[in-house]
N, C-alpha and C positions, 0 to 999 in steps of 0.2 A: 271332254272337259276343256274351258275353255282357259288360257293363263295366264294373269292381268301383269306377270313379273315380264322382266325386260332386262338385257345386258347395254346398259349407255356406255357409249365414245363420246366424247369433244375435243374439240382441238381449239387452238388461238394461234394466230400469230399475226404480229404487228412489225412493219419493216418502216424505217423513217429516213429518209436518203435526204441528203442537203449538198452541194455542191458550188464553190466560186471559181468563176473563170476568170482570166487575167484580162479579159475582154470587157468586164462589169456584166459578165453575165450570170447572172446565181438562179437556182432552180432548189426545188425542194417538193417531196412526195413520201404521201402517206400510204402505204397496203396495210390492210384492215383484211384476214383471210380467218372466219369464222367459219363451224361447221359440229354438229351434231346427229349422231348415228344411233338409231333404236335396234337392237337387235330382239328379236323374238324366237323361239323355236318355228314358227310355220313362216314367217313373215319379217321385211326389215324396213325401216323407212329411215331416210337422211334427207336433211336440209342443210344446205352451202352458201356461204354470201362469201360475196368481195367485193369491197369497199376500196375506190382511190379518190383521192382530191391529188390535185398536180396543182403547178403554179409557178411557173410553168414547168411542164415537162421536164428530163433530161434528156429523153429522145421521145418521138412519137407526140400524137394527139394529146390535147389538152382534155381529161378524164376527170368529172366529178359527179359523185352517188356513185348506186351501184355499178359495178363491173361486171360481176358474172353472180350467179345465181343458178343450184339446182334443187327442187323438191321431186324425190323419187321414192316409190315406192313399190317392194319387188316381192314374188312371192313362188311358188314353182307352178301358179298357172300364169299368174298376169305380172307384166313389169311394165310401169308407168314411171315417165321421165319430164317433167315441164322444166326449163328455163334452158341453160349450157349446158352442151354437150358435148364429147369427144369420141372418135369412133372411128377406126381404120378397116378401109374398105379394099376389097381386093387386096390381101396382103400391102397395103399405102400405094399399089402401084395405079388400081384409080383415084384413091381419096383418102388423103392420112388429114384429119382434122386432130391439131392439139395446139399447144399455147406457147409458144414462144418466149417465154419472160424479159429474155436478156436483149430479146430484139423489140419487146414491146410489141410484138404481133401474134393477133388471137385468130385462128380459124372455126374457132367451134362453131356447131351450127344452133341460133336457137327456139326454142318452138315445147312442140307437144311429141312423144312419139310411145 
């Protein structure tokens, strides 16, 4: 029998950063971090945005639309992952991919897997 019921997660959150420097330098930036979780008993699917606009920056590249993005869908034969991703390889000692926030540096790799 098949079970059309579902357990949902969502989350929101919105960060607004504005800063002046004594220099006439002023900066201001928008995080937009959405995300929505289907749980099922056989099966689970989640969708992830992030959203920036800068203008400029406070550190790091000038960032507008999306940021990161993940549609995944997992179940105990297949798990299918499109957009960002994070994943530590060899215990990180060949390949630790995660995000940086504070340093405004992303390694995630992204694609299909």
């Amino acid at each position: 029998m098949y079970s059309l019921t579902a357990q949902v997660e969502y989350s929101n959150n919105l960060n607004i950063r504005y800063g002046e420097g004594d220099n006439n330098y002023t900066y201001e930036e928008i995080y937009f971090n959405t995300g929505i979780i289907l749980n099922r008993p056989d099966d689970r699917f989640e969708a992830l945005f992030s959203l920036k606009l800068s203008d400029p920056p406070e550190i790091g590249l000038k960032e507008e639309g999306i940021r990161e993005f993940l549609l995944g869908f997992y179940n105990k034969n297949l798990s299918i992952e499109l957009g960002d991703f994070y994943q530590t390889w060899g215990r990180g000692l060949i390949l630790n991919q995660t995000d940086y926030k504070h340093l405004d540096f992303n390694t995630s790799a992204t694609g299909l897997r």
